[in-house]
C-alpha positions as CSV (number, residue, x, y, z in Angstrom):
1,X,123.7,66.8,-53.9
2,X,123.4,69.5,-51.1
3,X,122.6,73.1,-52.3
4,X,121.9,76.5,-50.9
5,X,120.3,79.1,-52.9
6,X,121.2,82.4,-52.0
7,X,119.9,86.0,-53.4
8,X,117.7,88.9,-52.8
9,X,114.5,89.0,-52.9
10,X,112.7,89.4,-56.2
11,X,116.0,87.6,-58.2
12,X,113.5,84.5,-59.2
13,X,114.9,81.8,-56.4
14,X,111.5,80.6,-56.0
15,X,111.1,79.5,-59.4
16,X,114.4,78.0,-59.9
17,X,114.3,76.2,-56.8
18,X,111.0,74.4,-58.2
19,X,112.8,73.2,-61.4
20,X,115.9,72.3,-59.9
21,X,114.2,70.3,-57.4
22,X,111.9,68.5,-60.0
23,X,115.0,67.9,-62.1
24,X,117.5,66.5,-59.7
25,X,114.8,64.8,-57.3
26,X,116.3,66.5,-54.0
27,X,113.1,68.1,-51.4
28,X,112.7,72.1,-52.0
29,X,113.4,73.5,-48.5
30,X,111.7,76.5,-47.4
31,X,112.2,78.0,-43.9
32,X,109.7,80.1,-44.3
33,X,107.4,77.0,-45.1
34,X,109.2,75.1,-42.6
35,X,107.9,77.3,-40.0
36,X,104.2,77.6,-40.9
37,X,104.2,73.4,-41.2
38,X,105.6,73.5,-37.3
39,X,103.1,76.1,-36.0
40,X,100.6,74.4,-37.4
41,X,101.2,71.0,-36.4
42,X,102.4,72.7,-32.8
43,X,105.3,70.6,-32.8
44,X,107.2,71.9,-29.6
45,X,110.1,73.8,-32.1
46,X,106.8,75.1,-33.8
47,X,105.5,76.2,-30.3
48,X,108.7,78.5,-29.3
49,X,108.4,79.9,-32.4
50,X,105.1,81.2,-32.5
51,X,105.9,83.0,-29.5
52,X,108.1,85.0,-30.6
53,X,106.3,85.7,-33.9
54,X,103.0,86.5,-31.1
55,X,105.4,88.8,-29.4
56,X,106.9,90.8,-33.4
57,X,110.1,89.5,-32.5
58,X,112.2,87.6,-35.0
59,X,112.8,83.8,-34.1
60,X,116.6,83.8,-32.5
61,X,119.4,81.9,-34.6
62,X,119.4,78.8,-32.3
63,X,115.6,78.0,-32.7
64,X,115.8,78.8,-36.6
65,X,118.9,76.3,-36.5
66,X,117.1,73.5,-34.8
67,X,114.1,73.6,-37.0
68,X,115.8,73.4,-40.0
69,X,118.4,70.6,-39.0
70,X,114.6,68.5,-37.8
71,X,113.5,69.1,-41.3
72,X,117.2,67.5,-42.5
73,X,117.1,64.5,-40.3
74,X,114.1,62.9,-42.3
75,X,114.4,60.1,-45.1
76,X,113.8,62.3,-48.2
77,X,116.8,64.3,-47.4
78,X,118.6,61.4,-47.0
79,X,120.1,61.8,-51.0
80,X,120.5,65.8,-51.0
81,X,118.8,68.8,-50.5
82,X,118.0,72.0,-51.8
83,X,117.6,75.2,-48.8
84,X,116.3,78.3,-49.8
85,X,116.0,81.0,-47.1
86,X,118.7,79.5,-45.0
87,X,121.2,80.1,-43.8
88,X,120.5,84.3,-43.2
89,X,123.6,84.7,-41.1
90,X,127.2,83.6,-41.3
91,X,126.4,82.4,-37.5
92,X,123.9,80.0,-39.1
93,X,126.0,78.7,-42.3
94,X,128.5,78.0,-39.5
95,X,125.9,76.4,-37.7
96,X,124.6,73.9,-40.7
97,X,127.9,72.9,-41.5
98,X,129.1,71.6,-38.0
99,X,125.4,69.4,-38.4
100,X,126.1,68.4,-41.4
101,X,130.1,67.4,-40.5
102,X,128.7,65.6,-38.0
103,X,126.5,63.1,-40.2
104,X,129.5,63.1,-42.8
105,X,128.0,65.6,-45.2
106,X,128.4,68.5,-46.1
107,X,127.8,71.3,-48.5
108,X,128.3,70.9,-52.1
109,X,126.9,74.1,-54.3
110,X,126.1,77.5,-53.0
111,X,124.5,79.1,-55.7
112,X,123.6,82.6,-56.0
113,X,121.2,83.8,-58.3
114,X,122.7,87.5,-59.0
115,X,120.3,90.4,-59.7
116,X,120.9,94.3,-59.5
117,X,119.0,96.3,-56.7
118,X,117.6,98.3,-59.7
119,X,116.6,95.5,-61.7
120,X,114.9,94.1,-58.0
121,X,113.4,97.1,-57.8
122,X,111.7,97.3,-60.7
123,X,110.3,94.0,-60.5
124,X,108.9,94.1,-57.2
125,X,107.4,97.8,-57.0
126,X,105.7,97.2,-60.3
127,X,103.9,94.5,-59.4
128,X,99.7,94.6,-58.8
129,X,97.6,92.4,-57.8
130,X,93.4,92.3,-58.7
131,X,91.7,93.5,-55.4
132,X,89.0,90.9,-55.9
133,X,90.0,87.9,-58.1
134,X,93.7,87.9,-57.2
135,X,95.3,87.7,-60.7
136,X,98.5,89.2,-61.2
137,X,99.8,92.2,-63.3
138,X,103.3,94.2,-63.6
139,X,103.2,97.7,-65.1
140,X,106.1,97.3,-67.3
141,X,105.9,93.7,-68.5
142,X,102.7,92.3,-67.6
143,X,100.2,95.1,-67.9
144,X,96.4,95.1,-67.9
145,X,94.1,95.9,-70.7
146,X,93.2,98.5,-69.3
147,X,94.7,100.7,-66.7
148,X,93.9,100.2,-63.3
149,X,91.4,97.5,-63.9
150,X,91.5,93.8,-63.6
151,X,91.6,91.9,-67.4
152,X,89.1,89.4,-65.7
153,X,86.6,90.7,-63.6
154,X,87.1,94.4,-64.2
155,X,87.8,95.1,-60.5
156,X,90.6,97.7,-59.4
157,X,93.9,96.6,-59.4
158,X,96.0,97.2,-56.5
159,X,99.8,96.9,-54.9
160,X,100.3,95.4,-52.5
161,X,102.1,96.7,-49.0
162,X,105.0,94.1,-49.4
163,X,105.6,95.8,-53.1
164,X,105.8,99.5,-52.0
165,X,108.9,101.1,-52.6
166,X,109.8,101.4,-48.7
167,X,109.0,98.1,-48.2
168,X,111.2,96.4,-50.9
169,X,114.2,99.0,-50.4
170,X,114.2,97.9,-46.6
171,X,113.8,94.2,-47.3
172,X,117.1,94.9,-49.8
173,X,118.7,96.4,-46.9
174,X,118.6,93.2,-44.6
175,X,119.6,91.3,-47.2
176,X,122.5,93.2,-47.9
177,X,123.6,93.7,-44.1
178,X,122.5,90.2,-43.1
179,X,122.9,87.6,-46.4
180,X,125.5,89.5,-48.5
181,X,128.4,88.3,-45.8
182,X,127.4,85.0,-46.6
183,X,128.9,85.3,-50.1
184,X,132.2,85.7,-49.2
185,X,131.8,82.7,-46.8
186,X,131.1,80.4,-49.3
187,X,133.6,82.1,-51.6
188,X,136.1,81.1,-48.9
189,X,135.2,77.7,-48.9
190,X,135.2,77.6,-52.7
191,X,131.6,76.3,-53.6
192,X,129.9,79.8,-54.4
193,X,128.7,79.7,-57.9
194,X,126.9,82.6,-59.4
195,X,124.3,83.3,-62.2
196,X,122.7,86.1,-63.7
197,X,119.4,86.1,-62.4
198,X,118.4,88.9,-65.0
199,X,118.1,86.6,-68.1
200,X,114.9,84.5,-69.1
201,X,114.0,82.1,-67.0
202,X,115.1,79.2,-68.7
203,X,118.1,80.6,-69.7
204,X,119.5,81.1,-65.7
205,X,118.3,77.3,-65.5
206,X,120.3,76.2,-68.2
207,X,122.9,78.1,-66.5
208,X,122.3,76.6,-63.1
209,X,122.6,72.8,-65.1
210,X,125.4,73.5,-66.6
211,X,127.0,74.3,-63.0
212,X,125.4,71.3,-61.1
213,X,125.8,69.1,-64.0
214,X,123.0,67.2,-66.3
């Protein structure tokens, strides 16, 4: 079984990409994880890209390709997948699927993990972090004791750049401009399911089983 998770960020992909990997034994497939294991092993691709990322430019469409069809040539992918962060582009989906034609697969589930841009928003500007200790807070559902202050170690509690208002709205905006096209591609080629990524946790995964089947 071949999936691609698509959604914004905040809508929970993360965490539903953990269970549905555990639960239908396909590898969890990160670009962005993709990327740090080839710049740190300085593979050549990893190499290329960590001159562009020296330089604050984004890695072009052809090198972002090439590293994720390596990643799909080895064994464990040899019964399915599961890609999250990629494709980005329309140009890229069309991209993965020639690769994929080519070794007589293709792809079977686009799933999209639907959340509001208010609902996002909330989520991701409310979140703090402990300054010191690290541990994790949200103002509205996961607040501290006390205001401010960590619940462990009593150190200030903090947000973080990526969490600023700004930050998330523009993140939102790529998404939209960039990843949003990509719905309708899929949607074209009939495998787009969605789910509302705004219910419990284990709710969307029972959702997500019931589309990809127990």
């Amino acid at each position: 079984m071949n999936i691609i998770l698509l959604g914004p960020p905040g809508a929970g992909k993360g965490t539903q990409a953990k269970q549905i990997s555990d639960k239908y034994n396909i590898p969890h497939i990160s670009t962005g994880d993709i990327f740090r294991k080839n710049i740190s092993e300085k593979t050549e691709l990893g190499v290329k890209a960590q001159g562009y990322i020296d330089k604050g430019l984004l890695v072009p469409d052809e090198l972002t390709i090439d590293i994720v069809k390596d990643r799909l040539s080895n064994v464990d992918c040899k019964n399915g997948f599961l890609l999250d962060g990629f494709p980005r582009t329309v140009k890229q989906a069309e991209a993965l699927d020639l690769f994929l034609e080519d070794k007589e697969h293709k792809i079977d589930y686009a799933l999209l993990i639907k959340v509001p841009e208010s609902s996002i928003l909330e989520r991701m500007t409310g979140r703090r972090v402990c300054s010191k200790c690290g541990a994790s807070y949200h103002i509205k559902f996961n607040p501290s004791k006390v205001a401010g202050k960590c619940d462990i170690c009593g150190s200030d509690i903090i947000q973080r750049k990526d969490d600023s208002e700004e930050t998330v709205q523009e993140r939102l905006d790529v998404y939209s401009r960039q990843t949003e096209p990509l719905i309708d591609y899929y949607t074209s080629a009939k495998i787009l399911c969605a789910v509302d990524g705004t219910q419990d946790i284990d709710v969307v995964f029972e959702n997500v089983c019931d589309i990809l089947g127990r």
